[in-house]
LUMTISE-866776 format. One record per residue: residue in three letters; x, y, z of N, C-alpha, C, CB in turn. Coordinates in steps of 0.02 Angstrom, whole numbers. Last residue first. Glycine has a CB too. Example, Ala and Ser with C-alpha at 12.3 -4.5 7.8 and 13.67 -1.06 7.14 Angstrom:
BEGIN
ATOM   dodo   n.east   n.north     n.up   ca.east   ca.north    ca.up   c.east   c.north     c.up   cb.east   cb.north    cb.up
ATOM    SER      642      -112      354       684        -53      357      645         2      394       704        -30      286
ATOM    ALA      660      -284      390       615       -225      390      660      -165      390       565       -224      452
This chain:
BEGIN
ATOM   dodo   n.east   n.north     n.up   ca.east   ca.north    ca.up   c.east   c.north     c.up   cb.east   cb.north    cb.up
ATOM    UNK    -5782      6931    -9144     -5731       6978    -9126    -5732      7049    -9137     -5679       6960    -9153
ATOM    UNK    -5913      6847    -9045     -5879       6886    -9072    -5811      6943    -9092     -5904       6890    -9069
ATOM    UNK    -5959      6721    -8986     -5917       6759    -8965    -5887      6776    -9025     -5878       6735    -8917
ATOM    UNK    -6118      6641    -8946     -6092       6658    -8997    -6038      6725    -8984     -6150       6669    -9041
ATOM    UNK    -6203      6517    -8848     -6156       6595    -8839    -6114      6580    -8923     -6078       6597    -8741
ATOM    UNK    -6366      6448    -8828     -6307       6468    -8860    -6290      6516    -8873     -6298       6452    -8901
ATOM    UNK    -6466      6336    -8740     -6441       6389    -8722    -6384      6390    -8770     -6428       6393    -8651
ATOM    UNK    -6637      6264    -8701     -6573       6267    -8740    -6526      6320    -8731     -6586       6268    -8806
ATOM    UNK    -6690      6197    -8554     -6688       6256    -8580    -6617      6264    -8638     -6688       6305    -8516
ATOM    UNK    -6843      6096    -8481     -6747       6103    -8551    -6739      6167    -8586     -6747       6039    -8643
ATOM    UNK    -6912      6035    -8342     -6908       6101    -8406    -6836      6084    -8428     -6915       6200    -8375
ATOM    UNK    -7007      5941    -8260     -6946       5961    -8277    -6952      5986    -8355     -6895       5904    -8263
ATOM    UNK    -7133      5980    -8122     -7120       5975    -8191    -7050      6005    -8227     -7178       6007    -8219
ATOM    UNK    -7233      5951    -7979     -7163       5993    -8000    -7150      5952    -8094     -7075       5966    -7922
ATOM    UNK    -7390      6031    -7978     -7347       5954    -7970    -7301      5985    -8012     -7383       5868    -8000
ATOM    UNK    -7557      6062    -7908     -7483       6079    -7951    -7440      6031    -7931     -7444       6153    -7937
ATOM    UNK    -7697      6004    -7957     -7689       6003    -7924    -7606      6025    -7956     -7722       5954    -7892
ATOM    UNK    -7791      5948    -8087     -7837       6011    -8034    -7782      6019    -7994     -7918       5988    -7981
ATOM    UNK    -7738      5828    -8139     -7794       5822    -8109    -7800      5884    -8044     -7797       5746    -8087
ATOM    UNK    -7571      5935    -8122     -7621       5863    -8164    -7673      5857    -8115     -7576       5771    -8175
ATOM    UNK    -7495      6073    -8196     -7556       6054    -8158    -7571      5984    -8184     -7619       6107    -8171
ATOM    UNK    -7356      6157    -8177     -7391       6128    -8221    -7450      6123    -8156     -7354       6058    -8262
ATOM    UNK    -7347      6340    -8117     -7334       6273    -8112    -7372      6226    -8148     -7337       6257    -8053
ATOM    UNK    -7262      6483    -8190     -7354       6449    -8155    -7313      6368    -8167     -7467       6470    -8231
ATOM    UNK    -7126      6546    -8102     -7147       6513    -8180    -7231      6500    -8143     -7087       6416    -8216
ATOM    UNK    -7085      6713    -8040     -7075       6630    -8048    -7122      6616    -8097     -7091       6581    -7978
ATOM    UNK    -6930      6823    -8091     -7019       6786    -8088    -7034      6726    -8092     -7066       6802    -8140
ATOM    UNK    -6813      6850    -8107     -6845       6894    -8072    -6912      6859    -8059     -6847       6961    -8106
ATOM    UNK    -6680      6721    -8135     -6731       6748    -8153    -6763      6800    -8100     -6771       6696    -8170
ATOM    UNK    -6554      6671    -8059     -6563       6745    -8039    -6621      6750    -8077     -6503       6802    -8058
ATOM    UNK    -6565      6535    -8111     -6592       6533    -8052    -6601      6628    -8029     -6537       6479    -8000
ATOM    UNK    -6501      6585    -8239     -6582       6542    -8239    -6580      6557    -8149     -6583       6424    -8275
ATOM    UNK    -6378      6629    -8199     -6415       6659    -8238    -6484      6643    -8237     -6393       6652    -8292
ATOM    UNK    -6306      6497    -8155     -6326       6567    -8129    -6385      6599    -8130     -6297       6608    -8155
ATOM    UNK    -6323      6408    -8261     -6353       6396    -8204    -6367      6461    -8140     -6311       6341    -8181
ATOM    UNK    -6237      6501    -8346     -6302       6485    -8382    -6347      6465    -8315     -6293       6417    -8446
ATOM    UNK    -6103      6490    -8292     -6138       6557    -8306    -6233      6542    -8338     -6079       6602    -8377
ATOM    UNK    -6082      6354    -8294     -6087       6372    -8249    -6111      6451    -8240     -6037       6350    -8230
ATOM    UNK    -6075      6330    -8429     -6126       6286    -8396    -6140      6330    -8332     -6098       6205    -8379
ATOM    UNK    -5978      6386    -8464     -6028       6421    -8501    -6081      6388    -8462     -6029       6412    -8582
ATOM    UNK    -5872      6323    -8393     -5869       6382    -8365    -5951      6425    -8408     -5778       6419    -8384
ATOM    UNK    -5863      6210    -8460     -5885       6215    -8392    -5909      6273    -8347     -5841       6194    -8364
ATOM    UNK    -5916      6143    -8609     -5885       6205    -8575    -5939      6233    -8518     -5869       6268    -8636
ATOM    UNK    -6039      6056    -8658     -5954       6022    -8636    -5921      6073    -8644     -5914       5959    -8683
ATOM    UNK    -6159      6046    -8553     -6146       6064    -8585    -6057      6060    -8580     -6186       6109    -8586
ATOM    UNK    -6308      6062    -8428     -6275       5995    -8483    -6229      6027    -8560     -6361       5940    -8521
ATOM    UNK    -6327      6132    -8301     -6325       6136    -8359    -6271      6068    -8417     -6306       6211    -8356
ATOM    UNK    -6460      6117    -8187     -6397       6081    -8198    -6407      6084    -8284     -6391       5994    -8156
ATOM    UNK    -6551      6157    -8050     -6536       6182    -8118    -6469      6147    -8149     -6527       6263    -8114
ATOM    UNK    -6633      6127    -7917     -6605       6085    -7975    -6586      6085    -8027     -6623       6058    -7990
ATOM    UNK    -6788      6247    -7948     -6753       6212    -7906    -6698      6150    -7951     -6811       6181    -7856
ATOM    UNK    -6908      6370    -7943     -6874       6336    -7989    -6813      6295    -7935     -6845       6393    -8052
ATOM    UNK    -7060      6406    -7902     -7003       6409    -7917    -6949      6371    -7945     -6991       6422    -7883
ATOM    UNK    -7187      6385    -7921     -7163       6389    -7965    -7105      6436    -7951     -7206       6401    -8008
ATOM    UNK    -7256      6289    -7797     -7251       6348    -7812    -7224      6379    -7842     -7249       6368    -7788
ATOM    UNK    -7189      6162    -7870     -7270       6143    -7848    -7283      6233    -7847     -7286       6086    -7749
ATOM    UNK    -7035      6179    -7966     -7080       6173    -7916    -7159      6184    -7896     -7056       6198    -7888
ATOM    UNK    -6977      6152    -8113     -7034       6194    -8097    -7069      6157    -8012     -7097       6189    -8176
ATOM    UNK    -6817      6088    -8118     -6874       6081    -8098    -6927      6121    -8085     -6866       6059    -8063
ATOM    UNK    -6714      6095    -8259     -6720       6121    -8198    -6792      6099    -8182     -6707       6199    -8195
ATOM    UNK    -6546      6081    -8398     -6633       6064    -8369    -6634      6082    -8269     -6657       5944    -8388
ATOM    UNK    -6497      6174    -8529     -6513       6185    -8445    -6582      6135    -8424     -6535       6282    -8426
ATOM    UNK    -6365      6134    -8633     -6449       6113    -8626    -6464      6124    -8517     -6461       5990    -8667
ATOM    UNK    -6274      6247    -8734     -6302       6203    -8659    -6369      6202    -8661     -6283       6237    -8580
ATOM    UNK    -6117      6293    -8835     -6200       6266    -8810    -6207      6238    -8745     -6232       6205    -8856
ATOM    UNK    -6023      6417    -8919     -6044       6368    -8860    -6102      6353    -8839     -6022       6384    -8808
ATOM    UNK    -5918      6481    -9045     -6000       6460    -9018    -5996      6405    -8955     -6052       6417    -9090
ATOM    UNK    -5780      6499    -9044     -5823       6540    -9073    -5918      6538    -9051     -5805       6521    -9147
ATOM    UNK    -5682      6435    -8919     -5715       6436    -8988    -5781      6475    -8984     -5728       6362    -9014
ATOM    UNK    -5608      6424    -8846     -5571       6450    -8876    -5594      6453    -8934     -5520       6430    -8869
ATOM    UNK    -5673      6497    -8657     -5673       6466    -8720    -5611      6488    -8783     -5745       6482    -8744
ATOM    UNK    -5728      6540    -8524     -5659       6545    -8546    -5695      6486    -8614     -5582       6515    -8476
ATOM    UNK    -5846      6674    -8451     -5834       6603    -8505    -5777      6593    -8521     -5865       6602    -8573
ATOM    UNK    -5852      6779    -8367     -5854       6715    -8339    -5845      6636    -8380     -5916       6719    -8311
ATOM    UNK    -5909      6879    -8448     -5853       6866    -8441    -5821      6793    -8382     -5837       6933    -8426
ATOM    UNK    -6040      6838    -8469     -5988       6818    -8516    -5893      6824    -8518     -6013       6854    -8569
ATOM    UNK    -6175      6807    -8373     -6101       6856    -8373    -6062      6819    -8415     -6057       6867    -8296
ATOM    UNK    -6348      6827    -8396     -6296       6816    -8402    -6221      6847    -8422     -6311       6786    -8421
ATOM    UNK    -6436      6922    -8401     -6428       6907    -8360    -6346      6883    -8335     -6474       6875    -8363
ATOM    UNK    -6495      6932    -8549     -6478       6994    -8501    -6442      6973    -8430     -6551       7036    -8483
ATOM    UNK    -6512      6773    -8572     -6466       6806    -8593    -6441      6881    -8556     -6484       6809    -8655
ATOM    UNK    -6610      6766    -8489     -6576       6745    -8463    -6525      6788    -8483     -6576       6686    -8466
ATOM    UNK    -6727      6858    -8544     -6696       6867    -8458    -6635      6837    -8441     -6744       6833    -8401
ATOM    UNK    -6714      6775    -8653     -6714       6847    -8657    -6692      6856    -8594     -6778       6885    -8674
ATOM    UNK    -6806      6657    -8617     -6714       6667    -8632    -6693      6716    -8653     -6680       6627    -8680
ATOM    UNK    -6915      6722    -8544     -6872       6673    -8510    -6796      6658    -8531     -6906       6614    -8515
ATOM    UNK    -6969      6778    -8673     -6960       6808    -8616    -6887      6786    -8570     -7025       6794    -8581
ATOM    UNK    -6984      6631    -8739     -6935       6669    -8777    -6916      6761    -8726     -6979       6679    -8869
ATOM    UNK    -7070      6567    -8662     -7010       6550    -8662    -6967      6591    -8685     -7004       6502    -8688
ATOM    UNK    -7176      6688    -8584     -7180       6645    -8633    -7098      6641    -8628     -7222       6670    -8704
ATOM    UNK    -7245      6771    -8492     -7189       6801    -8562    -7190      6766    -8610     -7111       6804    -8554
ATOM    UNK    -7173      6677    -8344     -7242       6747    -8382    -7208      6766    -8450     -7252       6846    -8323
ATOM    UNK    -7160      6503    -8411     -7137       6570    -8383    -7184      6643    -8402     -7060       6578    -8413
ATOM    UNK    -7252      6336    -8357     -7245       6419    -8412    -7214      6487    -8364     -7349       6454    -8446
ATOM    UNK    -7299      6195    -8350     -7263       6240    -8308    -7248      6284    -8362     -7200       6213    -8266
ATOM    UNK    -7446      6122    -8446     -7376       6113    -8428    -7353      6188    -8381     -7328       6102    -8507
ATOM    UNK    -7609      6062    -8396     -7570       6111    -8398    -7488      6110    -8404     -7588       6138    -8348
ATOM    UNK    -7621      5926    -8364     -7704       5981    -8392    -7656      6041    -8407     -7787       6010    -8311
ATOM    UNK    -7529      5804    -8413     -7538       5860    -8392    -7579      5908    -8419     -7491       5879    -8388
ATOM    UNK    -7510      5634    -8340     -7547       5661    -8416    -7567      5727    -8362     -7631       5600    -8467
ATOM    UNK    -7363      5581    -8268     -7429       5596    -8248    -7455      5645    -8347     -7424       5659    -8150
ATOM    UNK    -7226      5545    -8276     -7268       5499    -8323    -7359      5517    -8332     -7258       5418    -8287
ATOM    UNK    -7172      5615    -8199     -7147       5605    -8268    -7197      5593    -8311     -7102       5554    -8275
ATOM    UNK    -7225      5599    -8089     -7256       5649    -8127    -7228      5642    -8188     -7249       5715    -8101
ATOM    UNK    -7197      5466    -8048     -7242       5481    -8049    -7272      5540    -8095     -7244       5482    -7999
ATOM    UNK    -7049      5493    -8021     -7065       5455    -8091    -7148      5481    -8083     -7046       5351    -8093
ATOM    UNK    -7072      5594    -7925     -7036       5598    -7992    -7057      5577    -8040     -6986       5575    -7997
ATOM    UNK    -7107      5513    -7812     -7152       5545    -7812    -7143      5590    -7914     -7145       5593    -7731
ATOM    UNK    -6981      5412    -7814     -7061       5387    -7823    -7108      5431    -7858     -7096       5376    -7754
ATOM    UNK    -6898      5527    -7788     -6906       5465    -7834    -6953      5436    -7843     -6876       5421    -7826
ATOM    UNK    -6936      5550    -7638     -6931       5600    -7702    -6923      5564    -7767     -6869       5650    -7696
ATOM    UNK    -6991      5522    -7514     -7029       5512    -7571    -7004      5521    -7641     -7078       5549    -7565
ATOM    UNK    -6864      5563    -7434     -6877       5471    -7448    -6905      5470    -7511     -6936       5424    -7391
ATOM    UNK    -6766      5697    -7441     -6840       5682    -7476    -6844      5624    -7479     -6857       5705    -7543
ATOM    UNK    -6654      5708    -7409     -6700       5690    -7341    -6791      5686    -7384     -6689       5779    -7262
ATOM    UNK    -6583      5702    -7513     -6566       5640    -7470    -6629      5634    -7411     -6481       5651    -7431
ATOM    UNK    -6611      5841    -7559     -6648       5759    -7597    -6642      5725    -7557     -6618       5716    -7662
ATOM    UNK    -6578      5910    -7464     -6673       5905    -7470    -6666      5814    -7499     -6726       5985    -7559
ATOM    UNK    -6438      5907    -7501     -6442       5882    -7428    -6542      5872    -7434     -6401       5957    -7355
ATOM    UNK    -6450      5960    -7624     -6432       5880    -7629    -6425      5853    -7569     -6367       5863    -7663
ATOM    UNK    -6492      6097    -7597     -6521       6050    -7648    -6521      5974    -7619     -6476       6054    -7720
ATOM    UNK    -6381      6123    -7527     -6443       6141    -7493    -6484      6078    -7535     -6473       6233    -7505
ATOM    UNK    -6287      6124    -7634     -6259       6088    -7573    -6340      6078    -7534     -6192       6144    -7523
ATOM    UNK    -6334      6218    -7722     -6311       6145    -7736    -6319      6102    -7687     -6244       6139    -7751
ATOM    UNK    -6296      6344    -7646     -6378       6316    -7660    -6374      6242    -7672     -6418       6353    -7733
ATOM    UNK    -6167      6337    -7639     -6186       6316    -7574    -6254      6311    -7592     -6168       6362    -7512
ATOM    UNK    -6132      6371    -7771     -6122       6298    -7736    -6164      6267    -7676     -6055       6297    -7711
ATOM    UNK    -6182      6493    -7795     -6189       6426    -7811    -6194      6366    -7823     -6189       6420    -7815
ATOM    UNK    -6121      6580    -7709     -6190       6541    -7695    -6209      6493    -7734     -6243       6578    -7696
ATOM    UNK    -5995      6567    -7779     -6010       6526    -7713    -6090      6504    -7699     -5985       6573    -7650
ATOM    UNK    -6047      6606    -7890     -6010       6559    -7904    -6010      6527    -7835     -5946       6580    -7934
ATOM    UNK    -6086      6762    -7843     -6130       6705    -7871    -6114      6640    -7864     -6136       6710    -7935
ATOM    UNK    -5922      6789    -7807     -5984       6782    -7753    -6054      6733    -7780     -6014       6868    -7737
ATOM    UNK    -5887      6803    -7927     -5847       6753    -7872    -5917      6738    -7825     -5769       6800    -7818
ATOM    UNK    -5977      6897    -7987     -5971       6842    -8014    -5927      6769    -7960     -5934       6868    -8082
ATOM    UNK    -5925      7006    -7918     -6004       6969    -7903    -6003      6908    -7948     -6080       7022    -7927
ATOM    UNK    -5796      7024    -7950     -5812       7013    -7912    -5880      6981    -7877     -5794       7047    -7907
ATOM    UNK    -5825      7040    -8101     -5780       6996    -8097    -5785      6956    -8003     -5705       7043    -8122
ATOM    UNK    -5885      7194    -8073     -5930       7106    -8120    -5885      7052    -8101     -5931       7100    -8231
ATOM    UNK    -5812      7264    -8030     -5858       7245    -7977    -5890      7164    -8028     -5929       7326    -7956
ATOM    UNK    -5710      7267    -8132     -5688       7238    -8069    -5736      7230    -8024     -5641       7272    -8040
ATOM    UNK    -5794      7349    -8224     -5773       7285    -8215    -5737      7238    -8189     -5765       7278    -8238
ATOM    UNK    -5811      7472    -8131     -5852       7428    -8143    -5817      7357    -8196     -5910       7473    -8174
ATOM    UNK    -5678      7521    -8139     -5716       7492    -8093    -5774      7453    -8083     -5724       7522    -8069
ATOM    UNK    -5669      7534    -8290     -5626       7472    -8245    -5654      7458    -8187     -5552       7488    -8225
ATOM    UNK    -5759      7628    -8302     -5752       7578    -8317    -5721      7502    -8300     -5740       7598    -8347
ATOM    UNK    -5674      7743    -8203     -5752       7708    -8214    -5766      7623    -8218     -5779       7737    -8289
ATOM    UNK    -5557      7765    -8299     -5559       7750    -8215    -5618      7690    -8193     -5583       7830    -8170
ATOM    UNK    -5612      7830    -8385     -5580       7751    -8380    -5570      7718    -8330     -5523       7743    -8400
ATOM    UNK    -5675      7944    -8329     -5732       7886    -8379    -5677      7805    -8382     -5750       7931    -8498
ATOM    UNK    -5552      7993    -8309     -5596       7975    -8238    -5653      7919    -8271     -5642       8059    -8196
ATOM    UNK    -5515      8030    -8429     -5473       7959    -8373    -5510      7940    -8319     -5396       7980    -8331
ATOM    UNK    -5567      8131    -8459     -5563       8029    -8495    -5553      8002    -8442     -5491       7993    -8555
ATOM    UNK    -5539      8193    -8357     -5619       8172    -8360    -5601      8107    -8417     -5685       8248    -8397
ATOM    UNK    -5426      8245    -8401     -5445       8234    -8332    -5510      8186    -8344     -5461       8307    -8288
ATOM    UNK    -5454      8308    -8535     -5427       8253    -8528    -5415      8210    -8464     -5382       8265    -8553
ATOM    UNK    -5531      8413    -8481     -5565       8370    -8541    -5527      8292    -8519     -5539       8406    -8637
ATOM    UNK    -5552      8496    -8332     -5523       8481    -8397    -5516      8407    -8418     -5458       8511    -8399
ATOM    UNK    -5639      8520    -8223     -5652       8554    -8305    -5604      8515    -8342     -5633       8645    -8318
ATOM    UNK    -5729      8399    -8121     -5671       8415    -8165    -5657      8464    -8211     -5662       8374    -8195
ATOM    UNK    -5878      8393    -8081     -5822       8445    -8054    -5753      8457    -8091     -5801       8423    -7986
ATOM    UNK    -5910      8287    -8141     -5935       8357    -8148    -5901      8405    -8141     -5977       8372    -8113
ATOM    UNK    -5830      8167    -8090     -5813       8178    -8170    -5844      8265    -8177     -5868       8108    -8232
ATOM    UNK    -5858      8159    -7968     -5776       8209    -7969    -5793      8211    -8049     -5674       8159    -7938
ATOM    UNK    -6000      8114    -7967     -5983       8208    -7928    -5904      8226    -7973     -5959       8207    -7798
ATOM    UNK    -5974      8012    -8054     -6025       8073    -8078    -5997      8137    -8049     -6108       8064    -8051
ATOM    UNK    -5898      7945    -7942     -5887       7951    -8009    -5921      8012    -8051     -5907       7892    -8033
ATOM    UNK    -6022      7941    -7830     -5966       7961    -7843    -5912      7982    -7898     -5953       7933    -7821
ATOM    UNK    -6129      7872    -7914     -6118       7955    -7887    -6073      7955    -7874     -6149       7989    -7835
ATOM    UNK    -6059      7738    -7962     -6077       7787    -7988    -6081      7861    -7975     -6114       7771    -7998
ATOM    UNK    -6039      7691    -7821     -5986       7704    -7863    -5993      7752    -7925     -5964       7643    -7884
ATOM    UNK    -6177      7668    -7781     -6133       7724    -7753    -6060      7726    -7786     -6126       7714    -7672
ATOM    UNK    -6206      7588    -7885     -6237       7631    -7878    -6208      7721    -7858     -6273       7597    -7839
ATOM    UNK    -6137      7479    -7840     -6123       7500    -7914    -6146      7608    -7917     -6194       7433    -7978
ATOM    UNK    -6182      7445    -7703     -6102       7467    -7737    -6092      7506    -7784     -6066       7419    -7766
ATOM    UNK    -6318      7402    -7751     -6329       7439    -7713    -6223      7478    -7724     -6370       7394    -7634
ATOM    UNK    -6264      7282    -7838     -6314       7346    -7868    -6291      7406    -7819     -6412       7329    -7859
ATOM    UNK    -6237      7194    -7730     -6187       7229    -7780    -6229      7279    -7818     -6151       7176    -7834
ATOM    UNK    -6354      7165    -7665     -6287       7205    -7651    -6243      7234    -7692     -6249       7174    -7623
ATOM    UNK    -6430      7123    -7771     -6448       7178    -7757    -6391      7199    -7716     -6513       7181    -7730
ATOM    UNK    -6350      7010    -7787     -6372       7048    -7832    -6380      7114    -7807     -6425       7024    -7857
ATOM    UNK    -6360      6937    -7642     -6287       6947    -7688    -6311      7011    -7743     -6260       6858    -7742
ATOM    UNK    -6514      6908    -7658     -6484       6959    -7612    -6418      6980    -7649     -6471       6928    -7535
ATOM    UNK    -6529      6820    -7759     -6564       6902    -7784    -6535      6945    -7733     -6661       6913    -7780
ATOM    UNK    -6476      6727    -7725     -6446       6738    -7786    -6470      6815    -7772     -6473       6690    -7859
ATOM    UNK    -6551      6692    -7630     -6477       6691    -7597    -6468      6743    -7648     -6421       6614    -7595
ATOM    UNK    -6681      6660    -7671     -6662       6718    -7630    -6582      6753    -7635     -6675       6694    -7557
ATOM    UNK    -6672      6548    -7708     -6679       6571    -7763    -6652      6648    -7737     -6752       6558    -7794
ATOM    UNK    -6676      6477    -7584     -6621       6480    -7600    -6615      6515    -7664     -6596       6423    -7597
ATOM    UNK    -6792      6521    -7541     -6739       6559    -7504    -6683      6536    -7542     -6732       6545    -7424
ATOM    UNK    -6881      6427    -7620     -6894       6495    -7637    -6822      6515    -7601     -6972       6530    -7606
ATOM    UNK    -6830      6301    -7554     -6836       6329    -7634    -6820      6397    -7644     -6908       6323    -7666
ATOM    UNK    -6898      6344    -7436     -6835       6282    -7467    -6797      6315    -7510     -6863       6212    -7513
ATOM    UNK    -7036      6328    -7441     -6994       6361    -7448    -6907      6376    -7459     -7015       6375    -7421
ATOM    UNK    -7058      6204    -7506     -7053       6250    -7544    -7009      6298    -7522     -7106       6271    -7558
ATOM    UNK    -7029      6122    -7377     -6999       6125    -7416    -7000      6163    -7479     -6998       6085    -7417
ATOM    UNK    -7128      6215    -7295     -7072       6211    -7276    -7028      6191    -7349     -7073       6163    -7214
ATOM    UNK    -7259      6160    -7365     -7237       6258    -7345    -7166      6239    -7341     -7272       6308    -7250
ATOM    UNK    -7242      6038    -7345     -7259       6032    -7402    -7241      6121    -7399     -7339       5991    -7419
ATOM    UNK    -7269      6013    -7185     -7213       5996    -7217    -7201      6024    -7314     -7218       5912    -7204
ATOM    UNK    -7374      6074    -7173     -7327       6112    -7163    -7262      6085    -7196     -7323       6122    -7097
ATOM    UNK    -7456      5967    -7236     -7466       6040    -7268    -7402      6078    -7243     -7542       6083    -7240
ATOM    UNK    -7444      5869    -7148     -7419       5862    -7223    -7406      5945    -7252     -7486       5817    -7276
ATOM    UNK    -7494      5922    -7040     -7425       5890    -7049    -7410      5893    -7108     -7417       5824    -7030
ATOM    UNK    -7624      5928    -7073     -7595       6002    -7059    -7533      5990    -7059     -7613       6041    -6993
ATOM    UNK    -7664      5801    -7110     -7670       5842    -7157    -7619      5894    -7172     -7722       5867    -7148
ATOM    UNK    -7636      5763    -6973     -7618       5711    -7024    -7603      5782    -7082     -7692       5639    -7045
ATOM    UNK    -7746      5818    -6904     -7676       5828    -6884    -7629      5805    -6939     -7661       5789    -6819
């Protein structure tokens, strides 16, 4: 009984995890699903138009609409990203073990570290595609962040907090990492998976 307690408890809080990684991919795919039908639409009246200069305007038209939908999923990310936060830091308070169980792995000697499929340079490739730049207010030319995050026991990812002195680049970077498409393999100590903290460097270079 002991065991099957632990075990559910141990399903439950992954899953945890996993739904809030969810939140991000649902928002996503809604707005996809928008974009989409904004497109055929756009397509039918741009076909139908014959004349030339009708049709710029409908391609400008376009455009703007679609960057009024980025500006908009970007509000929406920005919430789920709080409210994952919020989910996060209500688990830690009810995790008693979670400090204990932390330092523990900090310090545990690993048969395996936590790996994204691809390899890291996959992982900041996805991000970068990922990430929204129009969401950065800066007045300089390069911006950095160090993302650290937790590889969960089922290699999701959990606790993303970007360390970086522009708020708004921190806050497109924590996005971005939690919308990944794939979860990571989880480290391993003695035969068994154990959550493992990852540093992900991160730099925007804004061109004119």
């Amino acid at each position: 009984m002991k065991a099957l307690f632990l075990y559910l408890f141990c399903f439950t809080f992954t899953f945890c995890f996993s739904q809030q990684k969810e939140e991000f991919r649902q928002v996503k795919n809604y707005y996809n699903q928008h974009r989409s039908m904004l497109n055929t639409e756009f397509k039918k009246k741009f076909d139908a138009e014959p004349d030339s200069f009708k049709k710029a305007n409908i391609k400008l038209d376009f455009m703007l609409f679609m960057r009024k939908m980025d500006s908009i999923e970007n509000v929406a990310m920005i919430g789920t990203l709080l409210k994952v936060r919020n989910l996060e830091d209500l688990q830690s308070l009810k995790n008693s073990k979670g400090k204990s169980e932390n330092n523990t792995e900090k310090q545990a000697v690993f048969e395996k570290s936590a790996d994204y499929p691809g390899g890291f340079n996959t992982l900041r490739q996805e991000v970068a595609d990922l990430f929204y730049t129009g969401g950065v207010n800066t007045e300089t030319k390069t911006v950095k962040t160090n993302v650290v995050f937790i590889v969960e026991k089922d290699g999701s990812i959990s606790n993303v907090h970007a360390q970086g002195d522009n708020f708004t680049f921190n806050r497109q970077a924590e996005i971005a990492l939690y919308s990944v498409s794939e979860k990571f393999s989880p480290a391993v100590v003695k035969g068994y998976p154990v959550r493992y903290y990852l540093r992900l460097p991160l730099t925007l270079t804004i061109e004119d």
